[in-house]
C-alpha positions in Angstrom: 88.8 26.2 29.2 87.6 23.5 27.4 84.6 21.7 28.4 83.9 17.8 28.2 80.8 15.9 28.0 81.2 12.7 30.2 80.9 9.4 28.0 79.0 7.9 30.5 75.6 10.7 30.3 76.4 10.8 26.4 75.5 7.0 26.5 72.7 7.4 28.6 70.7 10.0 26.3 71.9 7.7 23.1 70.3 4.5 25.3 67.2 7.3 26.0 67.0 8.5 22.4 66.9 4.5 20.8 64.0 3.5 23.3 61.9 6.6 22.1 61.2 7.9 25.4 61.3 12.0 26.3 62.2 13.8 29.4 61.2 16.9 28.1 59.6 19.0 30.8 55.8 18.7 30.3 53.8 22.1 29.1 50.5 23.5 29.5 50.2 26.8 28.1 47.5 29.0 27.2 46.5 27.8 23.7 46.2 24.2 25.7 43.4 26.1 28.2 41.8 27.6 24.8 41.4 24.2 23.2 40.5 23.1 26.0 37.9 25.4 25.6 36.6 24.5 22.9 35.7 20.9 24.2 32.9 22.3 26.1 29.5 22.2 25.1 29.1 25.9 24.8 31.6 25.4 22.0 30.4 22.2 20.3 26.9 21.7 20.4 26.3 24.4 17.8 28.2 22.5 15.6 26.0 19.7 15.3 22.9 19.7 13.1 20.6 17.9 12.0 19.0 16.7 15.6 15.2 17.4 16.9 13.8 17.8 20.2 10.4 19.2 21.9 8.4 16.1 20.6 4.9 16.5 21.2 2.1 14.8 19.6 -1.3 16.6 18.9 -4.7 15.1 19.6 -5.1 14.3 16.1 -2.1 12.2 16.0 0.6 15.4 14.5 4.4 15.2 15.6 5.1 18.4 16.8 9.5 18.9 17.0 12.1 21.2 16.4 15.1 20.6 13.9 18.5 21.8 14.0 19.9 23.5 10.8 23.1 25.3 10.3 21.3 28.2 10.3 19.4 27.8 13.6 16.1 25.8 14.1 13.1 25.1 12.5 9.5 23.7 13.9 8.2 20.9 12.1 5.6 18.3 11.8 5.3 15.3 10.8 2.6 13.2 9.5 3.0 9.4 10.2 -0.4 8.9 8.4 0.8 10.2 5.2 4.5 10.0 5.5 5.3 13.7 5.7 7.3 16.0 7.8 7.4 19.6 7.0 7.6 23.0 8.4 5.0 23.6 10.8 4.4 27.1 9.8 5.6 30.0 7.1 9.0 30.7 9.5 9.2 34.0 7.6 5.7 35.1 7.7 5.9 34.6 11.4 9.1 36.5 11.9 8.0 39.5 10.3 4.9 40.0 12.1 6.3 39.2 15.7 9.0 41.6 15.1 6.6 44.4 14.8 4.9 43.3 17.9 7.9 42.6 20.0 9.2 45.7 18.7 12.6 43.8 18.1 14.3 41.6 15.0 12.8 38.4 15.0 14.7 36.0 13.0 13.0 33.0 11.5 15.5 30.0 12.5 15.0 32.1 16.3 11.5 32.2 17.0 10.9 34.0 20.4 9.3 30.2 21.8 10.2 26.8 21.8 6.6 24.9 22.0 3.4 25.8 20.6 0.2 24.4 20.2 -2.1 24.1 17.2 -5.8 25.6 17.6 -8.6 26.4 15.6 -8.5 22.9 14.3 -4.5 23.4 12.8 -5.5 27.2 11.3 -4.1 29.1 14.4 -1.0 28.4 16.8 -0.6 29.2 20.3 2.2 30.2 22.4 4.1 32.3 25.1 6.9 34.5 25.2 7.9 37.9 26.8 5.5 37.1 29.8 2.4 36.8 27.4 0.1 34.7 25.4 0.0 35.0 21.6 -2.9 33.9 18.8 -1.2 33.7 15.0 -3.8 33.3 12.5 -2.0 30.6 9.8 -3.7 31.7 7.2 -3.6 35.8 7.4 -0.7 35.6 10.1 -1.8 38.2 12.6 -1.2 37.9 15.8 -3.7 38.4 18.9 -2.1 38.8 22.8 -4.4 36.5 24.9 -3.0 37.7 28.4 -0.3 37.3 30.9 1.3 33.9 30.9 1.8 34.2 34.6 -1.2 32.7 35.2 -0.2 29.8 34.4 2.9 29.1 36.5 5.2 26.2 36.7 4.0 25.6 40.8 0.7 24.9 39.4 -0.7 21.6 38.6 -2.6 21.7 35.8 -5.9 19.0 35.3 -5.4 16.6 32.0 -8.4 18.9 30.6 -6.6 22.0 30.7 -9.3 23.6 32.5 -7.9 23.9 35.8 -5.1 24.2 37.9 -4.5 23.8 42.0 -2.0 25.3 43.9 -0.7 25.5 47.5 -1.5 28.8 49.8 -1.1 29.5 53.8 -0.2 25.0 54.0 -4.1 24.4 51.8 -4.7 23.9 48.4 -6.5 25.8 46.1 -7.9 25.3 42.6 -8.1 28.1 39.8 -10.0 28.0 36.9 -8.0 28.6 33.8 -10.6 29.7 31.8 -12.3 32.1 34.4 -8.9 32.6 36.8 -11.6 32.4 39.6 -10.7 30.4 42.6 -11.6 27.5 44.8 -10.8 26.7 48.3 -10.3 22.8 48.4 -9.1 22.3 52.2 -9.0 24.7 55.4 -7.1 22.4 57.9 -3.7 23.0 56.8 -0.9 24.3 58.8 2.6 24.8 59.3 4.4 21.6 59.1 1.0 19.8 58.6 -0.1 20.9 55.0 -1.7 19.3 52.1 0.6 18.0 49.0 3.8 19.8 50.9 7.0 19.6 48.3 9.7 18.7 50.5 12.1 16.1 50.8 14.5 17.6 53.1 17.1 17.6 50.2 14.9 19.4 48.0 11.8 21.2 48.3 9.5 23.4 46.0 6.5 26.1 46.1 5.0 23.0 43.6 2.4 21.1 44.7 2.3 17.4 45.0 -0.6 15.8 43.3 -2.1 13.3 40.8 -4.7 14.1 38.6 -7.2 11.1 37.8 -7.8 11.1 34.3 -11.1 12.4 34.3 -10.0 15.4 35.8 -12.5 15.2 38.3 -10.5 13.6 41.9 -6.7 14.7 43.2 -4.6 11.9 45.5 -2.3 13.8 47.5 -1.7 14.3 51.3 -1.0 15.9 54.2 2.6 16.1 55.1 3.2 15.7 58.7 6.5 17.5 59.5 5.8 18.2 63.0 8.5 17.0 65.4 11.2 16.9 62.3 14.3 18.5 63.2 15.4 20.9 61.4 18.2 22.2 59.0 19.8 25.6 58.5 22.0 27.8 56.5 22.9 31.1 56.6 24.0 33.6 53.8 26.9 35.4 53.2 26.9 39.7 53.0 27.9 42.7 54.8 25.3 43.1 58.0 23.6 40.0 59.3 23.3 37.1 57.6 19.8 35.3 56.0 19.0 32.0 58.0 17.3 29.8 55.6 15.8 27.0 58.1 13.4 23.9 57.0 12.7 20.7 57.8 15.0 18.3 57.0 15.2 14.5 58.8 18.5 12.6 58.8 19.1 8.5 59.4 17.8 7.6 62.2 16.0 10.3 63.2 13.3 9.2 65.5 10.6 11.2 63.4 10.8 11.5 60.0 8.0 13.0 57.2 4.9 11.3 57.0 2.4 10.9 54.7 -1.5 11.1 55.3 -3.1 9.9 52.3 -6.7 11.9 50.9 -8.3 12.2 47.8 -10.1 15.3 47.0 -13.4 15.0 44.3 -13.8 18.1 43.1 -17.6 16.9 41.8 -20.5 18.0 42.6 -18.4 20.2 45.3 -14.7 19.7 46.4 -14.5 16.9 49.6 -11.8 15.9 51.5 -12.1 11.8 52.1 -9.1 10.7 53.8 -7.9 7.5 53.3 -8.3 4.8 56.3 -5.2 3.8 56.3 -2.0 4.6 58.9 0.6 7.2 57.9 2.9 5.8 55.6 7.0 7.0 56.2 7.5 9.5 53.3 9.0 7.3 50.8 8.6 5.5 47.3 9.6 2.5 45.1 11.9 4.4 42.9 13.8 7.2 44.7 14.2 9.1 47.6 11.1 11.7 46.9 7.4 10.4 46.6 6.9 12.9 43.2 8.9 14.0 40.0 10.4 17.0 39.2 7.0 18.0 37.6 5.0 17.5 40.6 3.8 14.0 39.9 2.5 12.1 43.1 5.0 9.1 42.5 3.3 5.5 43.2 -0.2 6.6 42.7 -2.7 5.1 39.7 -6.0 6.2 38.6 -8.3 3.8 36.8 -9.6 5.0 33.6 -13.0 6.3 35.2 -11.5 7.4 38.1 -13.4 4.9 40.4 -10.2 3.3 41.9 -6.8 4.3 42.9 -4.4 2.0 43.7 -1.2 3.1 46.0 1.9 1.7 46.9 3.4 1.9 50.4 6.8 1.6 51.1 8.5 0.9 54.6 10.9 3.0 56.1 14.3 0.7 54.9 12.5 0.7 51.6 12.5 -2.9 51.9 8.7 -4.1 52.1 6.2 -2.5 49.4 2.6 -3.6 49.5 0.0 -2.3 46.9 -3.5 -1.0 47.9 -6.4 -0.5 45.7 -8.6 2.9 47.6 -12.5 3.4 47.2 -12.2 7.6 46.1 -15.9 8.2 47.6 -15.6 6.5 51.0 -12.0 6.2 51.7 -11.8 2.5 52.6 -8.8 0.5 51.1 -7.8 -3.3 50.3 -4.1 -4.7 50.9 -3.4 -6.8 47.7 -0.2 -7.4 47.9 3.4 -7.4 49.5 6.9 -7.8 48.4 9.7 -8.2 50.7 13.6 -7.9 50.3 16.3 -8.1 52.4 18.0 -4.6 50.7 16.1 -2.6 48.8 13.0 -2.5 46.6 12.7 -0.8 43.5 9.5 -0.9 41.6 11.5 -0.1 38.1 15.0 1.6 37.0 13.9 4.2 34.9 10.5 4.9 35.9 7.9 3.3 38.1 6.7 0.1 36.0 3.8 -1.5 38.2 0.2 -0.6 36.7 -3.4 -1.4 37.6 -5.4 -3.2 35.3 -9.1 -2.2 36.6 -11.1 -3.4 33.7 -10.0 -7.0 33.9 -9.0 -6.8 37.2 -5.4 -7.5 37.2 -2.0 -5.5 37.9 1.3 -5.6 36.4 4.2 -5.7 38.8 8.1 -5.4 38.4 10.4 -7.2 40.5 14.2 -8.5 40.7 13.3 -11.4 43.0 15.1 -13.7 40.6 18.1 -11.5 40.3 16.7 -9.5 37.2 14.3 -6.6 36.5 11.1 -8.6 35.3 7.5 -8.1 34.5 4.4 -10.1 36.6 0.6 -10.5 36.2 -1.1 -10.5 39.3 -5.0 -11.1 39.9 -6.5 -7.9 41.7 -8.9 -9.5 43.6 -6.9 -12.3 45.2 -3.2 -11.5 44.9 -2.1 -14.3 43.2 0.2 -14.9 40.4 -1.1 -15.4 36.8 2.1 -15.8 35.2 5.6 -14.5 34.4 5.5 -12.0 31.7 9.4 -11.5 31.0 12.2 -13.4 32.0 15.9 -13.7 31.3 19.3 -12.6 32.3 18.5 -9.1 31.2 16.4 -6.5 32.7 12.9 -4.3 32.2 13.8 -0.7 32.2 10.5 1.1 32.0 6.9 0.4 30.9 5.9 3.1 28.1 2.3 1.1 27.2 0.0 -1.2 28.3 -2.9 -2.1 25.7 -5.3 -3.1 27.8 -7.6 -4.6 24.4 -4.8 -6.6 22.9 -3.2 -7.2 26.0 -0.3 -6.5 25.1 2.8 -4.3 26.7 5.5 -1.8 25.2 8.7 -1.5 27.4 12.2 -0.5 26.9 14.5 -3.1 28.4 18.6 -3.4 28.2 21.0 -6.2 28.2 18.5 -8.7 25.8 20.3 -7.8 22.4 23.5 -6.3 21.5 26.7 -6.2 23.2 26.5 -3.3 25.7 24.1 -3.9 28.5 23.3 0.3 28.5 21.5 0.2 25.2 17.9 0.9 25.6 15.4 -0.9 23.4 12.0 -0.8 22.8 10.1 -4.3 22.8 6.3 -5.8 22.6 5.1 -8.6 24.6 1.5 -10.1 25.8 0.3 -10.4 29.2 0.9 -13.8 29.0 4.4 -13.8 27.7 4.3 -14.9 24.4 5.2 -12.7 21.5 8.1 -10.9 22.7 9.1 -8.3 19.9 12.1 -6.2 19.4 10.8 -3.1 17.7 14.3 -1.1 17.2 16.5 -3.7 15.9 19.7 -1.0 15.5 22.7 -2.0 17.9 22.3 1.4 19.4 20.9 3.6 22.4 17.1 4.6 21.6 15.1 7.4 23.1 11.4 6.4 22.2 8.6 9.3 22.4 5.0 7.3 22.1 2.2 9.3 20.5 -1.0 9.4 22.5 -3.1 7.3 20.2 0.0 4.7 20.8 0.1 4.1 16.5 3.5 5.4 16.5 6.8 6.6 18.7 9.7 8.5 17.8 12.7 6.8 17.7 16.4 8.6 17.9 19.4 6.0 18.0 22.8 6.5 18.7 25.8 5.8 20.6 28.3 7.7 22.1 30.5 8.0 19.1 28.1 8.0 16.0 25.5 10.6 15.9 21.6 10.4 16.2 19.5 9.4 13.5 15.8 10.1 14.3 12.8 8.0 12.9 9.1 7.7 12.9 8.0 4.4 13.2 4.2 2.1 13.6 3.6 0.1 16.8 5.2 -2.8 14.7 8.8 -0.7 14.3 8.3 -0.1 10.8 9.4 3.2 9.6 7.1 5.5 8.3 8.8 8.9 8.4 12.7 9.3 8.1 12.9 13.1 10.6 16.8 13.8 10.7 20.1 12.7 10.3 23.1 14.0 12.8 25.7 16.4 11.1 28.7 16.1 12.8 31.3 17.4 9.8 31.6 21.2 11.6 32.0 19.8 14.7 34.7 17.3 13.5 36.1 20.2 11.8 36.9 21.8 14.8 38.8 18.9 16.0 36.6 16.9 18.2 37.3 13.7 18.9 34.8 10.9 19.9 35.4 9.5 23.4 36.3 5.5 23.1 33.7 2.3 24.6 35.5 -0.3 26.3 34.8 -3.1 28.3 36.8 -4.7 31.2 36.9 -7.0 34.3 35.8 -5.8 37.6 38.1 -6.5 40.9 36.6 -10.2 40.7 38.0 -10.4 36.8 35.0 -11.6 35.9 32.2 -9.3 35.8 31.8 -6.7 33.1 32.4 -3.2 32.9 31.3 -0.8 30.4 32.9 2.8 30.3 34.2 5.7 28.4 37.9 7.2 27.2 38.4 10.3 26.2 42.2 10.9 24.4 43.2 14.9 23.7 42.9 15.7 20.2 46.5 16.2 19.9 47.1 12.1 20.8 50.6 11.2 20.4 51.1 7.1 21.8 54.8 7.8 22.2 54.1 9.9 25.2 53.0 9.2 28.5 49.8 11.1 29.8 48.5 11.2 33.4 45.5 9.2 34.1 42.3 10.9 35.8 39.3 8.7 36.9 35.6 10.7 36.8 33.3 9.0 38.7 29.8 9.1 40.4 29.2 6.2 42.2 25.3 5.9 42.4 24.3 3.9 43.7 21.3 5.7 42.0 22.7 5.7 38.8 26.5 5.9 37.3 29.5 7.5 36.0 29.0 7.7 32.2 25.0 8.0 31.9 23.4 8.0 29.3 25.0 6.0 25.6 23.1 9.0 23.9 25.4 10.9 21.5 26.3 14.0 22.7 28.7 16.5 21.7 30.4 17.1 25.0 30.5 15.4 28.2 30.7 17.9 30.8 34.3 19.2 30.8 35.8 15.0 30.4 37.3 16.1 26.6 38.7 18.8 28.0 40.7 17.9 30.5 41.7 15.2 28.2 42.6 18.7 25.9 45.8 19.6 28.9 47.3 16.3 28.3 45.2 13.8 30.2 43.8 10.5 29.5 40.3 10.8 31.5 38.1 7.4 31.7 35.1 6.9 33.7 33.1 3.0 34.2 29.7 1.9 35.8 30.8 0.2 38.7 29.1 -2.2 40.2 26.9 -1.0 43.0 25.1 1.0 40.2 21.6 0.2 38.5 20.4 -1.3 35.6 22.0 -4.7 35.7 21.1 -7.6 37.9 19.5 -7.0 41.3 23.3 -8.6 42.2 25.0 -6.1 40.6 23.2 -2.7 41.8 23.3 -4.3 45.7 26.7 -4.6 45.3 28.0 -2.6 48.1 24.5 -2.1 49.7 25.6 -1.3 53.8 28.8 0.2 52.9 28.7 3.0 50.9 32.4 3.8 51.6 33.0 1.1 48.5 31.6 3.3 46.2 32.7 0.7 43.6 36.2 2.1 43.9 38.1 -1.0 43.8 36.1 -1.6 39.9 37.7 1.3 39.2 41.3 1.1 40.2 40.8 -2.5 38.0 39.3 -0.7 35.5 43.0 1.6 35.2 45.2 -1.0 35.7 43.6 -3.1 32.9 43.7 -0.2 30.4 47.2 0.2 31.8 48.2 -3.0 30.6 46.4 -2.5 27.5 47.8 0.8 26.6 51.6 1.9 27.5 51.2 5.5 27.0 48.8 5.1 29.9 50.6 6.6 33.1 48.9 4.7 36.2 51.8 6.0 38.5 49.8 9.6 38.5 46.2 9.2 39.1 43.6 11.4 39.9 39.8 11.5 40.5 37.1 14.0 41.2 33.6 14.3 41.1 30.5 16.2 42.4 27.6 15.4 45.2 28.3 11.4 45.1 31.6 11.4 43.1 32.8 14.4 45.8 32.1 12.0 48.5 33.1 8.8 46.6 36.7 11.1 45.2 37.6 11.7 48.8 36.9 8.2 49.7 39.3 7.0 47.1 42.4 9.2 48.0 41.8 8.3 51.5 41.5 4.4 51.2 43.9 4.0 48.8 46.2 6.3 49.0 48.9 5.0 47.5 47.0 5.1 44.3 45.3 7.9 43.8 47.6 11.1 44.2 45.3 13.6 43.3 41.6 14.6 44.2 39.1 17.2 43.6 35.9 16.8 45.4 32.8 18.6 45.3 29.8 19.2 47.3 30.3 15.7 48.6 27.7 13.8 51.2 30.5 12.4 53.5 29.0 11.0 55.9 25.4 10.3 55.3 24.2 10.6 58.5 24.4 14.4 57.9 22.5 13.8 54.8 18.8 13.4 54.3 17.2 10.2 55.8 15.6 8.3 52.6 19.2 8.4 51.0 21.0 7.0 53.5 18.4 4.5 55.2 17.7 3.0 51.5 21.6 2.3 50.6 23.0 1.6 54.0 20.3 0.5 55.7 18.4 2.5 58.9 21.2 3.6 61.6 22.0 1.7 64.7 24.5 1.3 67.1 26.8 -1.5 66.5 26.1 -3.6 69.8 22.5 -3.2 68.7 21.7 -1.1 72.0 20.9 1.8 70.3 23.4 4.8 68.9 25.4 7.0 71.4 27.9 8.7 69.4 29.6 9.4 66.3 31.9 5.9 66.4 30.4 3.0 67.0 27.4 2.5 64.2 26.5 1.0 61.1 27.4 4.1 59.1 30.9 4.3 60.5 32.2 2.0 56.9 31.0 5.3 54.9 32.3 7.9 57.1 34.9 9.9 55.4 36.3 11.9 58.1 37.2 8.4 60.0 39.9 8.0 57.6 41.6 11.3 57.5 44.9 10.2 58.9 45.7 8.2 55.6 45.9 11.2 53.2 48.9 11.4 51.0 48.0 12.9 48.4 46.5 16.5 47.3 43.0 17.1 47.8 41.1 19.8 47.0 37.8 20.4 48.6 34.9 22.6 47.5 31.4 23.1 48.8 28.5 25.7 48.5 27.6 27.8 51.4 24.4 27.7 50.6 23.8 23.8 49.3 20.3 23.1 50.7 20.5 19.7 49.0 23.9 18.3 50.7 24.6 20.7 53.5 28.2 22.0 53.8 28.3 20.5 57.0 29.1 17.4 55.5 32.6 18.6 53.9 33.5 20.5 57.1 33.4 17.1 58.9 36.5 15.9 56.8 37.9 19.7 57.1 37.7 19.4 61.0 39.1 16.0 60.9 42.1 16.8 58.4 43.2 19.5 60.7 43.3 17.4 63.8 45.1 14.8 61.5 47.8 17.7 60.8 46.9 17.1 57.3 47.6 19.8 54.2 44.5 20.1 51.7 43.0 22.8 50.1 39.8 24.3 50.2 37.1 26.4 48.3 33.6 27.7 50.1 31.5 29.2 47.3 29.7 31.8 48.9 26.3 31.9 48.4 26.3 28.8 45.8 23.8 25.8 46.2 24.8 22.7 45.0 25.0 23.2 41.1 28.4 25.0 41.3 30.2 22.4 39.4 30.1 24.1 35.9 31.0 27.6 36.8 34.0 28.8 35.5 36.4 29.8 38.3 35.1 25.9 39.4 36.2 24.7 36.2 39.3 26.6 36.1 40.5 25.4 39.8 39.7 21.5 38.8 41.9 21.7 35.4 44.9 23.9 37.4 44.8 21.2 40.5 45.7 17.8 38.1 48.0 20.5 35.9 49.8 21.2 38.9 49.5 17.9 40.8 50.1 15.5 38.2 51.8 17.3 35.6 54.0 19.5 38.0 54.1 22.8 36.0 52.2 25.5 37.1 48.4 26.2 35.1 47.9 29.7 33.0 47.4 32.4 35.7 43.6 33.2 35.9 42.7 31.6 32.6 39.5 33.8 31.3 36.6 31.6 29.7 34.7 33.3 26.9 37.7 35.6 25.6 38.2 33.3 22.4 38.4 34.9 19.0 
């Protein structure tokens, strides 16, 4: 029987074949998973050399870095003085003997430690490894053990002399001698949920204590942390028998008691003393983020004079909207109110770091402030609390004090938006108290990490940009260069078929503000083809999606989805920082924007832009923030995002913890004002995710960790509860036993690749695709 094509269908695949377009079913096999692969930093950032890190500076004014060769790294210094940088030490000598000791093959470019420090004025070096101290003689090269490194652990503070260390036992501190190991009993009234320099925030906690050092090493500021009457959160594990019930303390939004602060100092000299400071509790918060210390320990919003004879503090209402700086008397514990700043969101003292310092010798202070829409510098008289003057101005913004030369009055800062085009460059500058002389010290149209020496003669400058690699430089105090330290090599890594991901810039749902962001194409690009679109995000309001315009090699797993046949973008919304005071308050008492609407612009304008751009199949995803900002976008607009995979999201922040939520959406109340009586009828109801559950459409993916003592899995269960009285379909993965730091692992990874595969590209993923099993 003879079989005839119809001229009609041969006429439509002619009219197909002449507009270019194909219908060929769309594949994802297992070589696509292994490239894939290979966009991942495990696989790439061995292939870039050429790049330092660890810089520390000696007393004497030595750079002290590592330096990546093909062949593994090497530990340098560098000599601005003379214009040098060499090996720190003969890497082969070294090798030899520690193999003998460690009774194992010590290579040189794989020294067993990744910092040391010079002694025996530069003849000997010191350092740790295998759970001990070492001694290497630079001149004979042997090798002395000087005891167990345990001593000094990583929830000690140790003094700025070196000498000594304090540490929290039984709610009291303690402080250990370093030289001796002897200890000292500094307080005896702690106890439970009332204990001095405590380490929790509710969303995290550590065994560290929380203290600062005067620089003198001879006073601590901390406090007592007054948890009593906080409620309480809990999680239990998962095994055979019965579970582990981890319970702290943990306040939510409004939360009639919350952590509070008792302020002390503790002299140490003649004898320790306790001298509390007069002065009310202060609401555990500071002027920078939702912890009062760093992650080393660092009492945040705390400065020590010079001599140690003052100590200025700043207090910060519960709504983080007042701050008012005090200057304390160590010895009797009386303090002065100097000044107050008020705002009707929320203030922030500084975007990358805290940027308000006391000035005791001439009796002034330095203080950052957006009150005129930008991130500025001010001099302020300590005694009265008046103005003296502006210091910077402009529409750009301060980012972070580095300096101040009290002599030459003069500060170092890094600022952004001032020169060049994109607004996430950092740059270092110079300017005098009175705000003359502004300087820009790294003129490259670049991103720039700065390391400052100690003497403050020279920093370390590395510059770069998301798609040309580092170049790292030592420069003067006047940005001259004195020392040329490494050059990126990026020909390996290129080799291998990376690709860099692609700036651009576009208009935000007004169409006229700016957005900066990030595409990343597959390697394999073909612009006759039409590839899915997926949207990364992480809507702050803290900080953004992309982070930081720093080179690097890999960009969590972005390249690699882009490696199945994606297009992935990502953009700093507004509602994020480092713009205008306008900008980051964007969506300040809704958090359920989550700048989502900037980024449904942003796609549609790259649409428009690009044709092989698909913005009929979407998808987003994203961790902590981006898991509850992904939901939020497949729920509110659901008839553009088809696909979402969320992790570990904070849905609805009342069940998160309270300086999060009471800083971005403002403290809890009922909506008539008459207090809050359920679930429905607040303030936070605009942010709640699980209110919007009958809209889903799409495919969403869910994941938490069991054990996520940072955003409890609580929070994703209220959106599972309220999907399944919706009579909605989802899916779902609990990660026994994970905390929140789940996002990386590989059955994680493998489940957010297979999810858009399926979703978006319809064709079924590799079956149980193994990471690691590459040739």
């Amino acid at each position: 029987m003879e079989f005839r094509i119809p001229a009609l269908l041969i006429y439509v695949v002619m009219v197909i074949a002449y507009n270019g377009c194909t219908f060929a079913p769309e594949q994802v096999t297992d070589e696509d998973y292994k490239r894939a692969e290979r966009a991942l930093s495990s696989q790439t950032n061995d292939l870039v050399y050429g790049t330092i890190s660890g810089e520390s500076w000696t007393e004497d004014g030595i750079l002290l870095y590592q330096h990546t060769v093909k062949e593994g790294t090497e530990h340098m210094k560098a000599d601005p003085a003379i214009g040098t940088a060499e090996r720190a030490f003969d890497h082969d000598r070294l090798a030899n003997v520690l193999s003998g000791i460690l009774d194992k093959d010590v290579e040189p470019l794989d020294q067993p430690f990744r910092s040391f420090d010079y002694t025996d004025q530069g003849e000997s070096i010191t350092f740790s490894t295998n759970g001990n101290i070492f001694t290497c003689s630079l001149i004979d090269y042997e090798c002395n053990s000087n005891g167990d490194a345990s001593v000094r652990n990583w929830s000690e503070s140790v003094s700025p002399d070196g000498k000594k260390s304090v540490f929290i036992q039984d709610h009291n501190l303690y402080m250990r001698d370093l030289e001796t190991n002897s200890i000292t009993q500094l307080t005896y009234d702690g106890e439970e949920h009332f204990g001095y320099a405590t380490n929790n925030a509710g969303w995290v906690k550590r065994d560290s204590p929380i203290v600062l050092w005067s620089p003198d090493s001879k006073r601590i500021s901390t406090f007592k942390q007054d948890a009593r009457g906080v409620g309480e959160m809990y999680l239990a594990s998962t095994k055979v028998g019965h579970p582990e019930l981890e319970a702290w303390k943990y306040p939510l939004p409004g939360d009639s008691i919350i952590f509070r602060l008792n302020r002390v100092v503790i002299n140490l000299e003649p004898s320790p003393k306790v001298v509390p400071l007069q002065k009310s509790p202060d609401p555990q918060r500071s002027t920078i983020t939702d912890h009062v210390a760093d992650w080393s320990g660092k009492f945040l919003d705390n400065e020590w004079s010079a001599d140690g004879s003052t100590l200025a503090f700043v207090s910060v209402s519960r709504d983080h909207q007042d701050a008012e700086l005090f200057v304390a008397d160590p010895n009797s514990g009386s303090i002065r109110s100097v000044y107050r700043e008020e705002t009707d969101t929320f203030f922030e003292s500084g975007v990358e770091s805290i940027s308000w310092r006391l000035l005791e010798d001439s009796n002034e202070f330095i203080w950052f402030s957006q009150r005129d829409n930008w991130g500025h510098l001010y001099l302020y008289d300590l005694v009265s609390g008046e103005l003296k003057n502006q210091i910077t101005s402009g529409s750009w913004t301060v980012l972070e004090i580095l300096r101040v030369d009290e002599e030459n009055r003069t500060i170092y800062f890094t600022g952004g938006g001032r020169d060049g085009d994109n607004p996430y460059y950092h740059y270092l500058y110079r300017i005098n108290f009175d705000g003359t002389g502004m300087e820009l010290l790294t003129p490259e149209n670049a991103h720039h990490q700065i390391s400052l020496s100690h003497s403050g003669e020279y920093f370390v400058d590395t510059y770069s940009t998301p798609d040309t690699p580092p170049i790292s430089v030592l420069r003067t105090m006047d940005g001259k260069i004195v020392v040329e330290l490494a050059t990126a090599d990026i020909s390996d890594l290129q080799a291998a078929g990376w690709v860099a991901p692609e700036p651009f810039m576009v208009q935000a749902r007004d169409n006229e503000t700016e957005l900066y962001g990030l595409m990343y194409k597959p390697s394999n690009f073909n612009s006759s083809r039409s590839y899915p679109v997926l949207n990364y995000l992480y809507p702050g309001p803290q900080s953004g999606s992309v982070g930081s315009r720093a080179f690097r090699a890999s960009r969590s797993d972005k390249q690699a989805l882009a490696e199945l046949g994606f297009v992935v973008v990502e953009v700093d919304a507004q509602g994020t920082p480092g713009r205008s005071k306008a900008f980051h308050d964007f969506y300040y008492g809704n958090m359920g924007d989550n700048g989502i609407p900037d980024q449904i612009a942003m796609i549609r304008e790259l649409g428009t832009r690009h044709s092989w751009m698909d913005t009929s199949r979407v998808g987003i995803f994203g961790h902590s923030g981006g898991g509850f900002a992904s939901t939020r976008a497949i729920l509110a607009y659901p008839d553009f995002y088809d696909v979402a995979v969320s992790g570990a999201g904070n849905h609805d922040n009342r069940n998160y913890a309270d300086p999060w939520g009471e800083k971005w959406q403002g403290l809890l109340k009922g909506m008539n004002n008459d207090g809050v009586t359920d679930d429905q009828s607040t303030n936070y109801d605009n942010q709640a995710n699980q209110l919007l559950a009958d809209n889903l459409k799409g495919k969403l993916l869910l994941t938490h960790g069991t054990l996520d003592s940072n955003v409890p899995p609580y929070n994703t269960l209220l959106v599972v509860n309220a999907l399944i009285e919706a009579n909605k379909d989802f899916d779902m993965i609990m990660f026994p036993n994970r905390g929140h730091g789940y996002y990386s692992e590989d059955y994680m990874m493998r489940k957010r690749w297979g999810y858009f595969v399926k979703h978006l590209k319809n064709v079924n993923p590799p079956k149980e695709f193994e990471f690691g099993k590459q040739e």
